[in-house]
C-alpha positions in Angstrom: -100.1 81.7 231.4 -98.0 84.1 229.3 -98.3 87.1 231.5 -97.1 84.8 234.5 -93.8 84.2 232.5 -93.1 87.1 231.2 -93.2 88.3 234.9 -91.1 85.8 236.2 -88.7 86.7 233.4 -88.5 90.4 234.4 -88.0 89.3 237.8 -85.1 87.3 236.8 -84.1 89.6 234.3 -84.3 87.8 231.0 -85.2 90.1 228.2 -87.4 89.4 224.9 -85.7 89.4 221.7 -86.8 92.6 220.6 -88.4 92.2 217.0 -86.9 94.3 213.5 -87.9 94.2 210.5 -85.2 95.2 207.9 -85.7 96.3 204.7 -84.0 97.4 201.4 -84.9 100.6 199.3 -82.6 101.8 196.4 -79.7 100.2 197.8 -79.5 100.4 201.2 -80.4 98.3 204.3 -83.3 100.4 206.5 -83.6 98.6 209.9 -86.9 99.0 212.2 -87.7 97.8 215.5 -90.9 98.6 217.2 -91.4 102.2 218.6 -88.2 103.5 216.3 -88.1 106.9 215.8 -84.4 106.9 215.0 -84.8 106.8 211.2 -83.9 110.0 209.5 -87.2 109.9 207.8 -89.5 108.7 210.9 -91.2 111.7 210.7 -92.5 110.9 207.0 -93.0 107.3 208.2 -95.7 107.8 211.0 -97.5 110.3 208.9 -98.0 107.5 206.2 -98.4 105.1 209.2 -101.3 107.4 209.9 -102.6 107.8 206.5 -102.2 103.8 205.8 -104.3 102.7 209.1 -106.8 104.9 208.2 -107.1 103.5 204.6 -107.0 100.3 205.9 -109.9 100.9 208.6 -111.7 102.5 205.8 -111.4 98.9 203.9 -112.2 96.7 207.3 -109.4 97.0 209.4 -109.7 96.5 213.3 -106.7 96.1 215.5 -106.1 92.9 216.8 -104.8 92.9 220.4 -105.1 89.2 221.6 -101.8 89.0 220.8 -101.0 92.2 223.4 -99.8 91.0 226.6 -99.3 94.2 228.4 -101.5 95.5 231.6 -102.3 98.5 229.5 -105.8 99.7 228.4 -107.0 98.8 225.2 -105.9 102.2 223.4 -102.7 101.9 224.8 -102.4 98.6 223.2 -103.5 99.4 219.9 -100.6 102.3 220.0 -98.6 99.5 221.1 -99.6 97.2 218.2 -99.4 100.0 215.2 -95.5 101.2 215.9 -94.7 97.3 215.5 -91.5 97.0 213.1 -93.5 95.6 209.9 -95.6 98.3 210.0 -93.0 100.8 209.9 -91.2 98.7 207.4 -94.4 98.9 205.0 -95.2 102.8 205.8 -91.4 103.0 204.8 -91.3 101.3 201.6 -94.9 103.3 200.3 -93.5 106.2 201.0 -89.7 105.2 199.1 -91.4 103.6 196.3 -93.6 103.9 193.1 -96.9 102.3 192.7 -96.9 98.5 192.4 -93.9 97.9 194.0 -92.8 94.5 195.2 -92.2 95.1 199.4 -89.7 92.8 200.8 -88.8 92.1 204.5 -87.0 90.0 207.1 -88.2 89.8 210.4 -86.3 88.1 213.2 -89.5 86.9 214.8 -92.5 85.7 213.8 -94.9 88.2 212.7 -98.1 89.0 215.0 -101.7 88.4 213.9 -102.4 91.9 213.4 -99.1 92.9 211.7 -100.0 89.9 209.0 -103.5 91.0 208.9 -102.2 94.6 207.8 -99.9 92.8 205.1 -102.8 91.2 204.1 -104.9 94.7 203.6 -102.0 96.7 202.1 -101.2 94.2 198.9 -105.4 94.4 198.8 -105.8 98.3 199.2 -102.4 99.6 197.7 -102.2 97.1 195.1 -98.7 96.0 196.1 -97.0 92.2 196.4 -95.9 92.3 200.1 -93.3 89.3 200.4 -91.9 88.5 204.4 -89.4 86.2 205.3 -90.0 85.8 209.4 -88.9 83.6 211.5 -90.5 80.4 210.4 -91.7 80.6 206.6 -92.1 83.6 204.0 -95.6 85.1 203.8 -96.3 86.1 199.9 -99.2 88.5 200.4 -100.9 89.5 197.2 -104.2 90.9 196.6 -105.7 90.5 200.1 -104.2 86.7 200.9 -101.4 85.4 201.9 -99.3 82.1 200.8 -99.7 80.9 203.9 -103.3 80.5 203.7 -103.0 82.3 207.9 -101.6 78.9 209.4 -98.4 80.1 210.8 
């Protein structure tokens, strides 16, 4: 059982690998990792973080938290799940760039079911090619699909 280990590692106190997404607009290297409000435009960002879930409930989007593994209520997980680092990466790069776009990213880790299910939705909704290199394959997401054909 997950929740077992990750309590054991607590106890012992071994820490996750925290997940980042980095990302590169008009030259420079933007690094996010979930939560982040160190940016100097994170206020900008979770506006559009807003704006984006709700455009992308409007076109079918529900949170997916089987993926969430903390004693939290289901709310607090879904708060949980939308300041993940991809999602602040993508609110980031609408916000820094024109329409139709390529988004590129790295992430350290392997991206979550919901965060690849937004990916999906944005390249649908926004129009944009959203291209992620995580930790096991890269994830071309264009017009509502992925490369990966969602086996990762």
């Amino acid at each position: 059982n997950l929740r077992e280990v990750r309590k054991m590692m607590m106890e012992r106190g071994i820490k996750k690998t925290p997940g980042c997404s980095l990302i590169v607009m008009n030259g420079a290297v933007h690094e996010f990792v979930a939560g982040d409000v160190s940016h100097p435009q994170s206020e900008e960002i979770y506006s559009k973080l807003e704006e984006m879930t709700e455009d992308l409930k409007f076109a079918g989007y529900l949170p997916d938290t089987s993926e969430v593994f903390l004693d939290i209520g289901e709310e607090e997980k879904e708060t949980a799940l939308n300041r993940h680092s991809e999602k602040l990466a993508i609110a980031f790069a609408l916000i820094s760039s024109g329409p139709g776009v390529t988004i590129r990213m790295v992430k350290n880790l392997r991206m979550c079911v919901d965060c690849h299910h937004v990916a999906k939705l944005v390249s649908r909704v926004y129009d944009r090619e959203v291209i992620v290199r995580d930790r096991t394959r890269f994830h071309h997401f264009r017009h509502g699909l992925c490369s990966c054909k969602d086996y990762w």
